[in-house]
N, C-alpha and C positions, 0 to 999 in steps of 0.2 A: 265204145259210145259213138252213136252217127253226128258227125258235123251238125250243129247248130245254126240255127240265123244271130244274127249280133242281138237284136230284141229279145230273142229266147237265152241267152248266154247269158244277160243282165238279170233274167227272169231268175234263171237258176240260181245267180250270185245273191239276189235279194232275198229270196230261200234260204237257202244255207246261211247265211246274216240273221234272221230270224232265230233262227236255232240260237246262235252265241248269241243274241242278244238276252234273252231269257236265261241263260248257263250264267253271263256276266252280272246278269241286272238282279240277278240273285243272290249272289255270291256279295256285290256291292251296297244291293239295299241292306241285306241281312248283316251286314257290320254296322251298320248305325242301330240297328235294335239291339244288340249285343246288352246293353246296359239295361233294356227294359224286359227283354226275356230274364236277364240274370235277377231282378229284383221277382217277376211274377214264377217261375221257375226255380230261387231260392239256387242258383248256379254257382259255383264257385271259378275264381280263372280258369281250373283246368278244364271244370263244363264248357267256359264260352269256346275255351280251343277246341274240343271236341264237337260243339257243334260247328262250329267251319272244319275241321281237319278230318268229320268223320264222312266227309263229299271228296275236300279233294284227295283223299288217303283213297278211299274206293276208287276214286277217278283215276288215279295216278295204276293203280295197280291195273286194272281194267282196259284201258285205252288200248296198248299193244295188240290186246289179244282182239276188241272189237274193231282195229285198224285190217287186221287180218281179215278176220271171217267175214268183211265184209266186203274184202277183195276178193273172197272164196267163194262168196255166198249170195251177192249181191251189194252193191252198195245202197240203194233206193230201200231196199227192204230191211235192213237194218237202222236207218237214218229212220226210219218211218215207228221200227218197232221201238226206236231212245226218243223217239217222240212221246208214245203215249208212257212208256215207263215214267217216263221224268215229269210229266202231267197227272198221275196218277199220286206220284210219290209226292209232287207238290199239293195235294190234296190232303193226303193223309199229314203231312206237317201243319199243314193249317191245322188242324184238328189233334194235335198232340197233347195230352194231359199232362205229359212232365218231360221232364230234361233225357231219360232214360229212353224212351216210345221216338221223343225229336231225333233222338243221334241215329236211332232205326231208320225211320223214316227216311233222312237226309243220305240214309245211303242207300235205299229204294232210289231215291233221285238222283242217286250217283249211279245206277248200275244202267241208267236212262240216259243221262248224260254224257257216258263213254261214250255210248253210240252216235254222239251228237257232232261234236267239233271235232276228231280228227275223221270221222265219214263226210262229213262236210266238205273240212280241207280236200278231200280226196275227191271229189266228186268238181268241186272247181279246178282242182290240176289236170282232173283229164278232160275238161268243160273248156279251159283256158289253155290251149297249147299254145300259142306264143309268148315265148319271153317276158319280150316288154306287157300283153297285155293281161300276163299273168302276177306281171309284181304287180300294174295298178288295181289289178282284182285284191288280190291278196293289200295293198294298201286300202281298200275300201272295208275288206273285211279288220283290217287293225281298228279301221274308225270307228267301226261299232262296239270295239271296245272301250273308245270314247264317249260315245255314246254314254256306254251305259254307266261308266264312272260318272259319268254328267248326271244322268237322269237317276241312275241307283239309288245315292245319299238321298234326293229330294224326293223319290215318289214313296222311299223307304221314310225317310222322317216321315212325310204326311200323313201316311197309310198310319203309321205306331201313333202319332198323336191323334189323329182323327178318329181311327177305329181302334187298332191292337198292330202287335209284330205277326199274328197269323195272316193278318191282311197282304202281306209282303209275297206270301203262297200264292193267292189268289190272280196275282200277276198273271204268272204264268199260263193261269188254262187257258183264257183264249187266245193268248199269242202262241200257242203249243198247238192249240184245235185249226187255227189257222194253217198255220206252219204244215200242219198233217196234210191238209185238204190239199192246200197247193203242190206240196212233194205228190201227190198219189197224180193228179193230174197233168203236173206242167213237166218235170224229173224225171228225165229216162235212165232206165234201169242199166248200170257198168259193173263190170268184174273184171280181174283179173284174165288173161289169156289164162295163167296155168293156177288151180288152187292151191292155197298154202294148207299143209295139213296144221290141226291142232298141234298144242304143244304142251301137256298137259302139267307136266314134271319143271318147264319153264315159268308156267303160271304161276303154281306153287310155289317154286322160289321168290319170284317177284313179290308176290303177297307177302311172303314172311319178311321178306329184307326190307318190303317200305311198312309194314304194319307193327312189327317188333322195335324199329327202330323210330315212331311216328311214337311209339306209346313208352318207352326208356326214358322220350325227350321231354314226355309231356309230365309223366306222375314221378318225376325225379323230387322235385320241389318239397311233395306231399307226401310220396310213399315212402322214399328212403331207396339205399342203393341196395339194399337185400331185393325189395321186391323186383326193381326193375330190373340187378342183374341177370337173368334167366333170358329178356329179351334182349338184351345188349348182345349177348351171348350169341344167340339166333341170329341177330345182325350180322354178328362179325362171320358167323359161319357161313350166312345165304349166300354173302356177297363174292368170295372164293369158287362157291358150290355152282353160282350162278356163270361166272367166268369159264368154267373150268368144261360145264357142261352142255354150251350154247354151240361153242364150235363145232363142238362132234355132232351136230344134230343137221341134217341135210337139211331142213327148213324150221329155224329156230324161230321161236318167240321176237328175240331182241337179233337181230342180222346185225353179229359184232363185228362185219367186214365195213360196213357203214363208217364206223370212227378211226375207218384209214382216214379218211378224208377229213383235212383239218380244219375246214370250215363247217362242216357237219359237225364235229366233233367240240367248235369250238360254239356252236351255234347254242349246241344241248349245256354246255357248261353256262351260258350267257344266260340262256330258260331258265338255269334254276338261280343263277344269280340273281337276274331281272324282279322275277314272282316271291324270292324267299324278299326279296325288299318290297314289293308290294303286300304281301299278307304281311309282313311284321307292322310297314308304316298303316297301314288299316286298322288293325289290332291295336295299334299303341294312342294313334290318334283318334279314335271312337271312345276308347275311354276315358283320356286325359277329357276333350271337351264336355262327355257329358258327365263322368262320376268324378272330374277336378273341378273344371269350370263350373258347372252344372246347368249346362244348357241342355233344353227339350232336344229333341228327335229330328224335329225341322231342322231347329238352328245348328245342328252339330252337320246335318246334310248343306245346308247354307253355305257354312265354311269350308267344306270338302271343293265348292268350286271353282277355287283359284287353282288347287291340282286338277281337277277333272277337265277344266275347258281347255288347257291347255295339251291334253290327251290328245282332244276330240279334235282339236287344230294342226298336231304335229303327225298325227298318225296318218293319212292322205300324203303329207310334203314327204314322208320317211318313205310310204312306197314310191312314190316316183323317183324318188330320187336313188333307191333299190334300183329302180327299171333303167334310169339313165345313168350312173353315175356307179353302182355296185353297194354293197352292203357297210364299207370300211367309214363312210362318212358319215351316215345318221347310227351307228353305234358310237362311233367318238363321242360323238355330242350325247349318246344316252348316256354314255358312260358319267362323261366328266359333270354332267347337271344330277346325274344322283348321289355321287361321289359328294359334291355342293351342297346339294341337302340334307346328307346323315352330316356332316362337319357341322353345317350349322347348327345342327339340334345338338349335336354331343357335344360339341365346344363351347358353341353359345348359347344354349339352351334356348332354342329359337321357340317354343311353346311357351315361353313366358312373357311375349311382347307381341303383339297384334302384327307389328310391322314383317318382324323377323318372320311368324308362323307364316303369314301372306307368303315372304317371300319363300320362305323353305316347300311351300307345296307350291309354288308354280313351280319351283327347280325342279321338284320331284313331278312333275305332269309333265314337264316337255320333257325330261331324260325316258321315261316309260311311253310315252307318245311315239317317240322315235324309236323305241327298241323292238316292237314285238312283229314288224314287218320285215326287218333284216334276218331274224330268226326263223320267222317260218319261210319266208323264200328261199334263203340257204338251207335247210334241212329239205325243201321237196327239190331243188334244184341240179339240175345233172343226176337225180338219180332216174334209172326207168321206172315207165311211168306205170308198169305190171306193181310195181314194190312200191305207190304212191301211197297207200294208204300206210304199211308198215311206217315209211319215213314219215307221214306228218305224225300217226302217233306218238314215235319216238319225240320228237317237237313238241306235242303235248302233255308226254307221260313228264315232260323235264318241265314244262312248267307248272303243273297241282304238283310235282312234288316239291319243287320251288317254295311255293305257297303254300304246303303240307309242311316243309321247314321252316318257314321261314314263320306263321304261325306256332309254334310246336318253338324253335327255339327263343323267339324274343318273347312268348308267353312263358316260358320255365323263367328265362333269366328274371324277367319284372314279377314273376311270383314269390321267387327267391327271398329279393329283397324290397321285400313291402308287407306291410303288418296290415291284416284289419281293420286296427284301431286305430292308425295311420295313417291311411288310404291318400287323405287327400294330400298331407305334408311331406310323404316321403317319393309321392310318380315321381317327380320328374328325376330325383334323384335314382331313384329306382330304375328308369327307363335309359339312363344313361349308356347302362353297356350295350342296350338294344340297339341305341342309334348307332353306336360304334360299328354292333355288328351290320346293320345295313349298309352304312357306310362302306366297310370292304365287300359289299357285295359289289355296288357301286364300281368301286375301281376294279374289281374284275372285269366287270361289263365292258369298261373302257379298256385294260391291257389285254384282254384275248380281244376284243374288238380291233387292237393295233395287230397283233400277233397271227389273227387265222383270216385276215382277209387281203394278202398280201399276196406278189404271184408264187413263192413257194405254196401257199395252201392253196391257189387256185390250180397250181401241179397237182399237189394230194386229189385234190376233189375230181379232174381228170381221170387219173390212175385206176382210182377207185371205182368211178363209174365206167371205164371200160371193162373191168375187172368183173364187173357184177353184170352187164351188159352179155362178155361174152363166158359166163357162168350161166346165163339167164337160157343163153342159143345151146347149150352144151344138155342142158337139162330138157330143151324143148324137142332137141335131136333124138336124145336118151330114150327120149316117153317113146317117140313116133318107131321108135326103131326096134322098142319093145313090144310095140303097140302092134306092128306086123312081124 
């Protein structure tokens, strides 16, 4: 990629922001309609999980392999072709006649979406080569994922009370049509020095291990263990299959030399902790406000903003302080403020008192605020920058699958126990062991936060990137010496 002006570098970063803001503002609006699809679509819990889980379960599965090809292939022309994917498939969801066509649909928009945020990320790490003005990119881009916690809940309530939950689709085309125009014009076209080949038999495993085990977790509740054991099964098998048969592959899917490095390693572990507590507190709190409380669309978006704004305000401080300071300080704090918020709700049942909920979602907006900038800086960090796109997708494969769990488990557990007939007297009891679970998501975030950002993992992550460095020269020799 040729050297940039500083004017054209911000150009590009406000591009690629565009993309995740539409991926986010989706994802965020569409949990406050949850409750108004489920009554016009007649949905049951495992439907609402299914419509979030059947985006990021695609996504999750997807990303690696569009992380690649797009280092093989182009990166501009893949970004450009998850553009109209994901604009297209937000069309056709607007226009869905039932729960069965939406779940299709939503993963038309996920095979759009791969192409979106980790080509993105990929495209500002070889955009941003220095350091420091690479964390404060990458902090800018965390912000828009404040953003759209901000804006998601409210433009999502307005849109379902004003018009419908289809209206929520409608977002997307012109920030998507936009988004196109400017990629084709301002976005200079990068790849990789050497291409990755496909990896097709990796694919395949990935798919079965996060699709068998996404669908075990979800129809456990309702199907019984006969049905789902057959995919547990699958599960337990991919994941062996998957290990077993990466290394041998001279250009794997997932580069499991990668998680030498114990801050890369602990980075992906923090993704899926971080997101499985962001999709379960979204899932748990869209319903309790509006099928407990029973407030409208707005007002359940209304209450979302004591977490949201504090997103949108911590995520900027978290990259900087990436860039000056390293990644070990604003994970602490993610850690120990989400930790503080599942405690609250599962001890104190903090969703029964205005003051408590207030406080339990600002805990929860400044711990997630802070977290999602130290995770993607360390996963593209120290590795080279031919394998940029591989490693941010790994960073994004761990967070939809995060939030592929982390909906998927605290929707089985609060289906378990809660009757129909029930509904509104038994949430919060109901919801009890979900907040447990969040909560140890929580303190994972904060003890691998203590554990891989210390100078033994700043060793690891050294090691490893010379390692891959001079793999990268050995292969480049190989070709040329083949080549004559």
């Amino acid at each position: 990629m040729p050297e940039l002006s500083h004017r054209r570098r911000m150009l590009v970063l406000a591009i690629c922001c565009m993309s995740l803001l539409i991926v986010s503002l989706d994802n965020t609006a569409l949990n406050v309609a949850l409750p108004s699809m489920q009554r016009d679509l007649h949905a049951t819990t495992s439907g609402l999980q299914w419509t979030i889980d059947a985006y990021t379960l695609v996504l999750a599965s997807l990303l690696m392999l569009a992380g690649s090809t797009a280092d093989r292939i182009g990166r501009k022309r893949v970004f450009m072709t998850g553009l109209v994917l994901f604009s297209v498939g937000s069309l056709l969801c607007s226009l869905a006649p039932d729960l069965e066509l939406l779940v299709v649909f939503r993963m038309i928009q996920a095979v759009g979406g791969s192409m979106l945020n980790p080509v993105a990320m990929s495209i500002i790490t070889n955009t941003f080569t220095d350091s420091r003005e690479r964390a404060r990119a990458i902090g800018v881009w965390g912000a828009v994922v404040g953003i759209s916690m901000a804006a998601g809940p409210l433009v999502g309530g307005l849109l379902v009370q004003s018009v419908s939950w289809r209206a929520i689709f409608w977002v997307n085309l012109p920030v998507g049509l936009a988004a196109l125009l400017l990629t084709l014009r301002f976005v200079p076209e990068s790849r990789a020095p050497k291409a990755r080949r496909p990896d097709p038999v990796g694919q395949l495993l990935v798919i079965a291990l996060f699709g068998s085990l996404t669908y075990a977790i979800i129809e456990a509740p309702d199907a019984g263990a006969a049905t789902v054991a057959p995919f547990a099964v699958i599960a337990v098998a991919a994941l062996p299959a998957l290990l077993w048969y990466e290394p041998r592959r001279a250009e794997p899917l997932i580069d499991l030399r990668f998680f030498r490095s114990a801050p890369f390693s602990g980075a992906t572990v923090i993704a899926v902790s971080a997101f499985a507590s962001l999709g379960g507190f979204l899932f748990l709190s869209t319903l309790y406000l509006q099928n407990v409380r029973g407030l409208d669309a707005l007002h359940a978006g209304l209450w979302m903003l004591p977490m949201a704004a504090p997103t949108f305000l911590c995520a900027p401080l978290s990259g900087r302080l990436v860039g000056s300071r390293g990644p070990r300080l604003p994970l602490l704090v993610a850690g120990t403020a989400m930790t503080a918020s599942g405690v609250l709700f599962a001890v104190f049942e903090a969703e029964t008192s205005n003051t408590t909920l207030f406080i339990g979602y600002v805990l929860f907006g400044i711990g997630f605020g802070f977290v999602n900038a130290p995770i993607t800086n360390t996963a593209v960090s120290g590795m080279p920058r031919a394998q940029a796109g591989v490693a941010a997708a790994v960073a994004s494969t761990s967070r939809q699958l995060g939030q592929t769990l982390g909906v998927a488990v605290v929707g089985a557990v609060l289906a378990a126990g809660i009757g129909p007939s029930s509904y509104r007297q038994e949430f919060v009891s109901a919801a009890r062991p979900g907040w447990w679970i969040l909560t140890l998501c929580g303190l994972a975030v904060l003890v691998l936060g203590l554990l891989t950002s210390g100078r033994w993992a700043h060793r690891t992550a050294e090691r490893t990137a010379e390692q891959l460095r001079s793999a990268e020269v050995r292969q480049v020799v190989g070709a040329s010496g083949a080549a004559r």
